[in-house]
matplotlib code that plots the C-alpha trace (Angstrom):
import matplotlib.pyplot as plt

x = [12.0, 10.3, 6.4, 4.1, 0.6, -1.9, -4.6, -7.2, -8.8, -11.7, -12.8, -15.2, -18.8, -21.2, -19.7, -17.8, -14.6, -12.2, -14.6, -14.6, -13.3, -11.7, -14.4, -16.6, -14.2, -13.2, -16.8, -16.7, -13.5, -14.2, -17.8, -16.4, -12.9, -10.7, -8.8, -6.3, -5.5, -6.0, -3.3, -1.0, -1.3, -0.3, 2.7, 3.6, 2.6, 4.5, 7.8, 8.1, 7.4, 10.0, 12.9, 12.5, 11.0, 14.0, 15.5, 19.6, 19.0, 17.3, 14.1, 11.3, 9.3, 5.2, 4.2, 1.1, 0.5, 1.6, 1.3, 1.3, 0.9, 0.6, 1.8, -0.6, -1.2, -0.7, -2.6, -0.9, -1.4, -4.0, -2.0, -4.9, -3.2, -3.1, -6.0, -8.6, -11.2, -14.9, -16.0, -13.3, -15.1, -17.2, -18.7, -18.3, -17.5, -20.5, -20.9, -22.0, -24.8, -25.7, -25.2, -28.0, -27.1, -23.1, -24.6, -26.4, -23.5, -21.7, -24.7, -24.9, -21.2, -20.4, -19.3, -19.3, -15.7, -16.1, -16.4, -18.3, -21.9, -23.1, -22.1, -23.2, -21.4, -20.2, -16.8, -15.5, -13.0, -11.1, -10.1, -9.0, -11.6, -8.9, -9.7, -11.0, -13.4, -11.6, -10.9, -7.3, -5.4, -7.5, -7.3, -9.3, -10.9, -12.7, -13.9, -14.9, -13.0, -12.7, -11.6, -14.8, -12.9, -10.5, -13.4, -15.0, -11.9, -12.2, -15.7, -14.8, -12.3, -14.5, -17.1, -18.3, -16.0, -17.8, -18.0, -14.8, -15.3, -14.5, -12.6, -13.1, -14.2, -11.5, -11.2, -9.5, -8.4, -10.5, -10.3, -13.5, -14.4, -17.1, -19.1, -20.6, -23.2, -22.4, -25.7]
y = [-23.3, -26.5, -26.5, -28.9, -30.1, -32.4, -34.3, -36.1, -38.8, -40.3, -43.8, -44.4, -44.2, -47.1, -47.5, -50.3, -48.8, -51.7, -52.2, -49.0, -47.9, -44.3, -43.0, -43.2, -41.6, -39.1, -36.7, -37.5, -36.0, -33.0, -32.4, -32.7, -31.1, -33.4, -34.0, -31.4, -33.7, -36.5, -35.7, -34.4, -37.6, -39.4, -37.7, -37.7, -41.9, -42.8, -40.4, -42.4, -45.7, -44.9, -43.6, -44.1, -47.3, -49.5, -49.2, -50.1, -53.4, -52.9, -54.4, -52.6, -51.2, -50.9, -47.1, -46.6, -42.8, -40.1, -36.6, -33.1, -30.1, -26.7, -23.7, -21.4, -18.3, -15.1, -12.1, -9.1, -5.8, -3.6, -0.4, 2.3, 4.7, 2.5, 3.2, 0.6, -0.6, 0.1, -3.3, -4.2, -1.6, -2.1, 1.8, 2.9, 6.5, 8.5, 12.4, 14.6, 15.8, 12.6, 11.0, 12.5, 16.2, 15.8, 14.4, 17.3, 19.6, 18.2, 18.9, 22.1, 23.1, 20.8, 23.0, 21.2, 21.8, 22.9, 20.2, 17.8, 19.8, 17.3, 14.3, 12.5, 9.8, 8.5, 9.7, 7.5, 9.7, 7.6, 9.2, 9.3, 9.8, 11.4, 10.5, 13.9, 13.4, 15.6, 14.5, 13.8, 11.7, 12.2, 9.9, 9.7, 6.1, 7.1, 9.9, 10.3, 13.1, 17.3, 17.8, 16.4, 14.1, 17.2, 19.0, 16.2, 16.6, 20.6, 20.0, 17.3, 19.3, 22.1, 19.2, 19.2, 16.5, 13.3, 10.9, 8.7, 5.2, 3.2, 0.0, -1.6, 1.3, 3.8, 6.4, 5.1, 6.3, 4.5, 4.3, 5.4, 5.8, 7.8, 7.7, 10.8, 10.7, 13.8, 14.5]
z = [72.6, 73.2, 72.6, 74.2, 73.9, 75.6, 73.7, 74.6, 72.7, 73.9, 73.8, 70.6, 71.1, 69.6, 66.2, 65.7, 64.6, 63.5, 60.7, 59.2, 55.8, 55.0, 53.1, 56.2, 58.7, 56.7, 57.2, 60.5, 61.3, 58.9, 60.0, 63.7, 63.0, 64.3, 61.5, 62.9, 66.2, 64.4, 61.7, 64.8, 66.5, 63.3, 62.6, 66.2, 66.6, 63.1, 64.5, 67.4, 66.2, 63.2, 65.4, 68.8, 70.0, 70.1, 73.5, 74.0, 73.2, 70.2, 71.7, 70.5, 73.3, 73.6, 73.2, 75.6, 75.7, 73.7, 75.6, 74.0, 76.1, 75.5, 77.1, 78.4, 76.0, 77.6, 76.4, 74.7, 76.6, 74.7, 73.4, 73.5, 71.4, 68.4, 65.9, 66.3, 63.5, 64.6, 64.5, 67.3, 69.9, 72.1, 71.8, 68.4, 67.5, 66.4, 65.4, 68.4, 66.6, 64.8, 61.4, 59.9, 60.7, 60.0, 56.1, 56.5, 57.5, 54.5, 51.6, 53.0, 52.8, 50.1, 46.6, 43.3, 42.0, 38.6, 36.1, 38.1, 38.0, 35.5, 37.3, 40.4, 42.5, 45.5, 47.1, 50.0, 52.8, 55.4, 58.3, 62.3, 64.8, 67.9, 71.3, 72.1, 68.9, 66.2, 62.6, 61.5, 58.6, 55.8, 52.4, 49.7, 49.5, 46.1, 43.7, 40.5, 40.0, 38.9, 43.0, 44.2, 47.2, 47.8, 48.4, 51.0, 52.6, 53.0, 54.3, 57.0, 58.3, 59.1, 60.5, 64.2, 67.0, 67.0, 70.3, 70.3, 70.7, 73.2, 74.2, 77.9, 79.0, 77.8, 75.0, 71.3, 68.3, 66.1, 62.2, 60.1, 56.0, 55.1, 52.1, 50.6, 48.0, 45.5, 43.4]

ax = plt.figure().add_subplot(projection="3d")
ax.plot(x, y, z, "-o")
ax.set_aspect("equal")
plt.show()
């Protein structure tokens, strides 16, 4: 498949550029990120003047423009029943009853598995947020052991539907980790 591009360089601006040296172009085209172009433009200039600017008669010819064009982009189509990260919404996903209350659910129902009474720390719990706002594939991020993220698990199960989020205007599956503080 052949690619194409078109660039554009435009004329220099006030500086006097026959005179200068490297180390003064160089921030220039790094500040102003043109060093990309610029290096295409290069390899594309020294290709043609290498290998193709002899015509039948082995006369070299003048190279006036070089023209690179790209093909348009065409967007994917959105799959809406792939999990989506939060951060790619544009409504995120929240408990129907809020954050506070659900942490408030979990305290309540929370049981210390035995072993881990005289320790505190925080277990982290991944899960699916469905599109009608029940909890599904749950891992275990982090624990610190004797059960305690097995038991996070148990609790969010029995946890109240959140509010799905939301993606141009429709309903997603979005992906979600939860920490819990275990005191």
């Amino acid at each position: 498949m052949e690619r194409n591009y078109k660039i554009s360089i435009t004329k220099p601006c006030h500086k006097e550029w026959n005179k200068i040296i490297p180390d003064e172009i160089q921030p220039f085209f790094i500040q102003n990120q043109y060093y990309k172009i610029f290096s295409l433009v290069w390899f594309i200039a020294m290709g043609i003047t290498l290998y193709s600017c002899q015509n039948k008669d082995e006369k070299k010819t003048k190279i006036d423009k070089i023209e690179v064009i790209d093909e348009p982009k065409t967007k994917k189509p959105i799959d809406y029943d792939a999990v989506f990260e939060p951060a790619s919404l544009d409504i995120m996903p929240a408990p129907e009853d809020g954050l506070k209350n659900l942490y408030n659910f979990i305290y309540s129902n929370y049981v210390v598995p035995d072993g881990a009474e005289e320790y505190a720390g925080k277990v982290k719990i991944s899960f699916i947020i469905e599109k009608d706002g029940s909890l599904s594939t749950f891992k275990i991020k982090r624990d610190f052991g004797f059960g305690t993220g097995m038991e996070a698990v148990r609790v969010l199960k029995k946890s109240p539907k959140w509010i799905p989020g939301k993606l141009n205007g429709k309903i997603v599956r979005t992906s979600y980790i939860l920490p819990i503080t275990i005191k």
